[in-house]
N, C-alpha and C positions, 0 to 999 in steps of 0.2 A: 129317605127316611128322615124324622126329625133327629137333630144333633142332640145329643145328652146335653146335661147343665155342663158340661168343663167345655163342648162348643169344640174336640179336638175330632176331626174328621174321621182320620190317623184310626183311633181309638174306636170309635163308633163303628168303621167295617171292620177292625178285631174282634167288637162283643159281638156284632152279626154271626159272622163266621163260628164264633164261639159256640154259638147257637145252633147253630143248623148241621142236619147231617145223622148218620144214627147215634140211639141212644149213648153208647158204648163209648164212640168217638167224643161225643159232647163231654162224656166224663172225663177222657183225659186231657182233652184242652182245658179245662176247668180247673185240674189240679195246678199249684204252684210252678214257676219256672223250676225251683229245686224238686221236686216231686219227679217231674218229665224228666229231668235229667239224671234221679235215680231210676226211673224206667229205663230207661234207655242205656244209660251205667250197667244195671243186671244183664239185661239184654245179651249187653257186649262180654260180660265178664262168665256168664254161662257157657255157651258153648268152646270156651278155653278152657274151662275149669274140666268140662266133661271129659275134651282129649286127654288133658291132663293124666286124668285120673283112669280112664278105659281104653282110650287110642293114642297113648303117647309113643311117639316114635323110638324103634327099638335101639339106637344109640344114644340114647339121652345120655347115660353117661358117664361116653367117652368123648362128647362133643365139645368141644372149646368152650370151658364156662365162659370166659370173657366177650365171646362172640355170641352167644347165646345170650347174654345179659344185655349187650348193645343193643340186637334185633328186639328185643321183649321191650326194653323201657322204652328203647326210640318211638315204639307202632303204641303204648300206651298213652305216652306225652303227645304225639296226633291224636287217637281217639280224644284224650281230656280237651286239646285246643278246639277240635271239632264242634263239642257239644257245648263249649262257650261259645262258638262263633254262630251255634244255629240257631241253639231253646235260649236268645235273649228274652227278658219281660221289655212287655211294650214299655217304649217314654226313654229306654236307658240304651247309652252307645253300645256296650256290648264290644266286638273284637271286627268290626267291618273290617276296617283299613285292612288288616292284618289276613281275610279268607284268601285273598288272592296267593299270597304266602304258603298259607296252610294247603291249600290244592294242591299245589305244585307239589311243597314237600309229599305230602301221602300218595302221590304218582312216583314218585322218584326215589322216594326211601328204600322202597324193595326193589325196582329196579339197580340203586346203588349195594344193596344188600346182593343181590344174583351176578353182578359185576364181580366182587370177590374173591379172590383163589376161593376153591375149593378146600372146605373144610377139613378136610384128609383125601390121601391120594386114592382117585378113582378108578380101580383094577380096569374099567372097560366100557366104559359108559354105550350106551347106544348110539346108533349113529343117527344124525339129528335128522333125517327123512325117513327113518325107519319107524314099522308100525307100532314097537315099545315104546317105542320114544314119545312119539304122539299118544299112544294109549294112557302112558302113564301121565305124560302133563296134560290128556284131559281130565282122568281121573281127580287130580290135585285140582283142577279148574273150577269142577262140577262140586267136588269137596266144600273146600273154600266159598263158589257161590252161593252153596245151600247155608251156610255158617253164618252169612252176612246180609244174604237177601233181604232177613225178619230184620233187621237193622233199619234198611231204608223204607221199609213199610211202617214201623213203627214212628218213626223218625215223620215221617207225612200222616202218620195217625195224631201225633202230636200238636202239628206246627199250628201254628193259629189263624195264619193267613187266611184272607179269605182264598186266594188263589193260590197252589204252591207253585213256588218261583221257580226258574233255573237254577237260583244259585242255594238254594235250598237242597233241589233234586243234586247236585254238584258234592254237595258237601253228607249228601246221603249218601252218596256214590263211593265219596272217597271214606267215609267212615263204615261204611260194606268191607270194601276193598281191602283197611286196614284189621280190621277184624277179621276177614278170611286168611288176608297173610299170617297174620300173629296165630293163627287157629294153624295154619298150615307148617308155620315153623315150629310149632310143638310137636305135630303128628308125622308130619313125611321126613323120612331118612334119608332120601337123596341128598347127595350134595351137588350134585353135576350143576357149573355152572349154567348148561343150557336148558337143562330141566326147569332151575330156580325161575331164569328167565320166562319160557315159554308157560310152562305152571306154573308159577308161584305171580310173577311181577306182573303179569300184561294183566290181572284179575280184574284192577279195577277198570282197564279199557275195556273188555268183555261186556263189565256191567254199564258202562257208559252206552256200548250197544245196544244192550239191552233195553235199556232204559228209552234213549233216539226219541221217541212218541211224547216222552213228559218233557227231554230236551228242547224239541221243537216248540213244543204247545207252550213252554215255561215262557 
């Protein structure tokens, strides 16, 4: 295609891209970087807001305000570094250097969160091959993914690329993930550390799985 008058290549398959695709998508690539990233803001902040208020878990509370305030601001401060590190406007740095960082933490935050003593003492937890035990943290899995999936769909509804990256679909993943945890640690009562771990923490590998096809392709 001919180059625009600015001659920046870079630029030219971002208005392609911009362009093409259904109507609906067109509209949101169109809107401002700030715009997309209050879509995708709400997004995140809805299905938290909803536990909150109809499926909040029944120890809210007697549960360690201080520990409960760690896990909320910590999986907040990822989500907000996420959505600067992906809905850059074209031409400006944005937060590259820094994604490699940000991935790692949102893998490892809840896994360091499931590490933990247990939040209060656990009369008798399941035993961890047993079929409550798997019931219940798939239960939390399936929770959690349904919470986060419209995250990285949006999130690729958004992007402007002409192609979505790897590190794109990465950073959709890991903002699923922490959106399912943060959703999960409002709603589920367990505290068993093996629970956290097996349903709460491995979320975002799951969706990593999941995903494998846009991995590869990316």
């Amino acid at each position: 295609m001919d180059a625009t008058p600015d001659g920046d290549p870079l630029l030219d398959s971002v208005r392609l891209a911009r362009q093409t695709g259904p109507a609906w998508r067109i509209w949101l690539r169109e809107r401002s970087t700030g715009h997309r990233r209050l879509l995708v803001g709400v997004l995140f902040l809805l299905p938290v807001a909803l536990n909150f208020l109809f499926f909040r878990r029944q120890d809210w509370f007697s549960y360690p305000a201080l520990r409960m305030g760690i896990a909320v601001l910590g999986f907040f401060i990822l989500a907000s570094l996420i959505l600067t590190a992906t809905l850059v406007a074209p031409g400006r740095p944005g937060a590259v250097s820094a994604r490699g960082a940000i991935l790692f933490t949102s893998f490892a935050l809840p896994v360091g969160l499931a590490a933990l003593p247990a939040a209060r003492d656990v009369a008798s937890p399941p035993e961890l091959w047993s079929a409550a035990f798997w019931g219940s943290a798939g239960k939390c899995l399936l929770w959690g993914g349904l919470m986060g999936v419209p995250l990285l769909a949006l999130l690729a509804a958004v992007d402007r690329a002409a192609t979505l990256s790897r590190e794109t679909v990465l950073l959709g993943i890991a903002l699923a993930g922490v959106a399912g945890n943060l959703v999960l640690q409002v709603h589920c009562p367990v505290v068993d550390p093996g629970h956290l771990f097996w349903g709460h923490a491995l979320l975002p590998a799951v969706l990593a799985v999941a995903t494998l096809p846009l991995l590869l392709r990316g």
